[in-house]
C-alpha positions as CSV (number, residue, x, y, z in Angstrom):
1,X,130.3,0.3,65.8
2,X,129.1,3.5,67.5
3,X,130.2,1.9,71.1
4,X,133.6,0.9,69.3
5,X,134.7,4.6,68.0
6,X,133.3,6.4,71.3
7,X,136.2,3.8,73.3
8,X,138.4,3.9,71.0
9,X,137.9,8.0,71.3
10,X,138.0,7.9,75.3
11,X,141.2,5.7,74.7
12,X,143.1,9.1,73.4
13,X,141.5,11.1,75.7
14,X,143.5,9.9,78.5
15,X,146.5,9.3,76.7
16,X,146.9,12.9,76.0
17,X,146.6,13.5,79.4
18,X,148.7,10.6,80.9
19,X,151.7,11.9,83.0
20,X,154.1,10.7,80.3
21,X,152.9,12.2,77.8
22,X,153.1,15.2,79.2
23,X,156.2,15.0,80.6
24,X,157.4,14.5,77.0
25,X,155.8,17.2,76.0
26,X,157.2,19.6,78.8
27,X,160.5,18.3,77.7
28,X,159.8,19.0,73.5
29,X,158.6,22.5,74.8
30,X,161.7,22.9,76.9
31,X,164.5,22.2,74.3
32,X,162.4,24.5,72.0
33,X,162.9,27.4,74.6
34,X,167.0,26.4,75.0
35,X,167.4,25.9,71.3
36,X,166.0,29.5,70.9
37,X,168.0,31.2,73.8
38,X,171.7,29.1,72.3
39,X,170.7,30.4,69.2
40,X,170.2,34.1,70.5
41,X,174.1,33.6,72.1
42,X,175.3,32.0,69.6
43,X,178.6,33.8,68.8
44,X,179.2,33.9,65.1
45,X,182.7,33.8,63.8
46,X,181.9,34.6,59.8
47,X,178.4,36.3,59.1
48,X,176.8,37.7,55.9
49,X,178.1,41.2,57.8
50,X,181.0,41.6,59.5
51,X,181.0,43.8,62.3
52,X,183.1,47.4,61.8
53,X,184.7,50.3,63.8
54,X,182.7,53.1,63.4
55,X,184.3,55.2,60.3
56,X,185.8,51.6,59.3
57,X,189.6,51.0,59.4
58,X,191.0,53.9,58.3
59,X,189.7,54.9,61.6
60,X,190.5,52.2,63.8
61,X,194.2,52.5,62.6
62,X,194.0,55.7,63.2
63,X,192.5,55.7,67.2
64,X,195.0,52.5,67.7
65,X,198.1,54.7,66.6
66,X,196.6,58.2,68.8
67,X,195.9,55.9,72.0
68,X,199.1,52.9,72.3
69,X,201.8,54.2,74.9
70,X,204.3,52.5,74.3
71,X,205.2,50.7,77.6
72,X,208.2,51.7,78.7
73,X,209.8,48.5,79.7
74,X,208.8,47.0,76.2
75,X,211.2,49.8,74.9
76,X,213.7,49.3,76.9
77,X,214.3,45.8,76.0
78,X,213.8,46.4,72.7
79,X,210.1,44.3,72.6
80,X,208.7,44.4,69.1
81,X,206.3,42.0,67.4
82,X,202.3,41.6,66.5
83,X,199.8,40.8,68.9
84,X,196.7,39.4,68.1
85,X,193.6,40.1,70.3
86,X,190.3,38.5,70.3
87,X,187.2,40.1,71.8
88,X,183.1,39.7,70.7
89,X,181.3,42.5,69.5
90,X,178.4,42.2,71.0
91,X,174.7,43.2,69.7
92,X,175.0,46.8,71.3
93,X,178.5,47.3,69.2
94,X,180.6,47.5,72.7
95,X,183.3,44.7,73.0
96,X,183.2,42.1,75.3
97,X,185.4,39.0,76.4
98,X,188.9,40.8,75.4
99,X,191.4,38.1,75.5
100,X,195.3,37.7,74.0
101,X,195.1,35.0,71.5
102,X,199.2,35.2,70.3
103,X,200.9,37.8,72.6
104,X,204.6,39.2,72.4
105,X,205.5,40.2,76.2
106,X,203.3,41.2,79.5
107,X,203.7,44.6,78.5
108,X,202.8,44.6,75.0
109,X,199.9,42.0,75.5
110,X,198.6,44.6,78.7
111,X,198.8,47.2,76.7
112,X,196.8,46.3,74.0
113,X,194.0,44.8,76.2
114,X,193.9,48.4,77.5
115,X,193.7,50.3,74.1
116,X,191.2,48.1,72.8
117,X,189.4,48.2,75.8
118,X,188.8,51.8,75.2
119,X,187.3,51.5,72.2
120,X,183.7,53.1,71.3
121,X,181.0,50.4,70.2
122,X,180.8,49.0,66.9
123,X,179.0,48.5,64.0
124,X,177.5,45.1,64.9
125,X,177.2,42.5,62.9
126,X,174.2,40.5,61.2
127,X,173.1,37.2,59.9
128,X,169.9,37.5,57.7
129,X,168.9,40.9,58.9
130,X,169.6,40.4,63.0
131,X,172.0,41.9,64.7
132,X,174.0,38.8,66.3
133,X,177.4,38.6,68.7
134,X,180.2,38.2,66.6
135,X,183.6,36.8,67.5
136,X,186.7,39.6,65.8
137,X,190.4,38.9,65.6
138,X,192.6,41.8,65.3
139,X,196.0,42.6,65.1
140,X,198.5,44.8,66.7
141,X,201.4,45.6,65.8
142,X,204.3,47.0,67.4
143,X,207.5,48.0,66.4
144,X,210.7,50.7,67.4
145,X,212.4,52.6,64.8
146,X,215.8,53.1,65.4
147,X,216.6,56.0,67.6
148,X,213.6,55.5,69.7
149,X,213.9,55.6,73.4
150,X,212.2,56.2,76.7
151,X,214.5,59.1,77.3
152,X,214.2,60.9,73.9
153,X,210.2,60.6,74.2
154,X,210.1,62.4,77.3
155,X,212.5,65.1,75.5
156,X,209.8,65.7,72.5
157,X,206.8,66.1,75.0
158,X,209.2,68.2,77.0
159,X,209.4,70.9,74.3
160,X,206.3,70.3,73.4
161,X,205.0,71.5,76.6
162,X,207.8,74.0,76.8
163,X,206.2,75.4,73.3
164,X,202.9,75.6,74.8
165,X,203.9,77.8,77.8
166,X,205.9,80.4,75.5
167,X,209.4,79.1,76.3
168,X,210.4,79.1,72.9
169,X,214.3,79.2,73.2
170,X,214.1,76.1,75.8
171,X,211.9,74.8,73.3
172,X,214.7,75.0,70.4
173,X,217.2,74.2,73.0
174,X,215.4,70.4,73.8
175,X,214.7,69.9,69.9
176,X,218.3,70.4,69.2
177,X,219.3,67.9,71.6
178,X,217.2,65.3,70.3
179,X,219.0,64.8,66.9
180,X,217.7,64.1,63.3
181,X,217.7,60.0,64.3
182,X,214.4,60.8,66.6
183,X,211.9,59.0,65.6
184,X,209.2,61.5,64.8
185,X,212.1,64.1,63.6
186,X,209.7,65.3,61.4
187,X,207.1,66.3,64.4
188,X,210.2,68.2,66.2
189,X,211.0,69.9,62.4
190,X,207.6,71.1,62.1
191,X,208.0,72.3,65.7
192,X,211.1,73.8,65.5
193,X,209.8,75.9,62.2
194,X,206.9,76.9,65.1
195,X,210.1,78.0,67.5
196,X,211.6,79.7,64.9
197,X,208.6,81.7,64.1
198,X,208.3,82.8,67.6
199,X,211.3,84.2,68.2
200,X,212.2,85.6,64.9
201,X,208.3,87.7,65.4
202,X,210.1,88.8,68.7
């Protein structure tokens, strides 16, 4: 009985050791180690917490609206419509991967890649307490009021700068000539009050 178990316990001896046993074992161990690495790239689409901009979107509107130019071309020909932008907010909070999911026009879709790229890291998001990658879809939209031109643009930031040097009746002069359909009339009325200011204190 003795000679029987002491066989039967050499017997699985050298079947842990044969070469295919191991070799299936290298292989368990290996999928292990690729399981864990997919699963720390994993990109997330919906997780218990949603990456944020930094002051959440009440900021974000507000750094979109301070930072789009509006191509010039795109206002020209009129180009108005939503784009929507796709990009991963990686671990770190910076964005990666920034890609046009639905665009509108070259210009628009450029444009937007540029603004977003610009972009100060996020919040990250999580999935039961660790910070994953996270896949965010955002829109942006654009649009031109009536009134709104290349030319007219170039007019308000030409009495704007006029202001700042002290040229304040050149200043009044280019608000004038803009007209009350402007756009962002009410930026040129508050800076017209500014004008008026200036050279009724002189």
């Amino acid at each position: 009985m003795n000679r029987i178990k002491l066989l039967l316990s050499v017997l699985v001896l050298l079947l842990s050791f044969s070469p295919a046993l191991l070799r299936a074992q290298e292989e368990i161990l290996e999928t292990s180690h690729t399981t864990q690495k997919e699963l720390e790239e994993e990109i997330f689409v919906v997780v218990e917490y949603q990456p944020k901009y930094p002051g959440g979107d009440k900021a974000r509107m507000s750094f979109l609206m301070k930072n789009i130019k509006y191509p010039t071309e795109a206002m020209e020909n009129g180009e108005t419509g939503t784009v929507y932008v796709s990009f991963i907010v990686e671990k770190d909070g910076s964005l990666s991967d920034i890609s046009i999911i639905r665009g509108v026009s070259p210009s628009l879709d450029a444009e937007t890649i540029r603004v977003v790229s610009l972009m100060p890291n996020w919040l990250p998001g999580k999935q039961r307490g660790k910070l994953v990658r996270v896949r965010f879809n955002m829109p942006v939209r654009y649009s031109l009021r009536k009134g709104c031109t290349p030319d007219k643009d170039m007019q308000y930031k030409s009495a704007r700068a006029l202001y700042k040097k002290g040229k304040y009746s050149e200043c009044k002069k280019k608000l004038e000539e803009l007209g009350m359909d402007y756009p962002h009339h009410e930026k040129g009325l508050k800076l017209m009050k500014k004008v008026l200011k200036k050279l009724n204190k002189k």
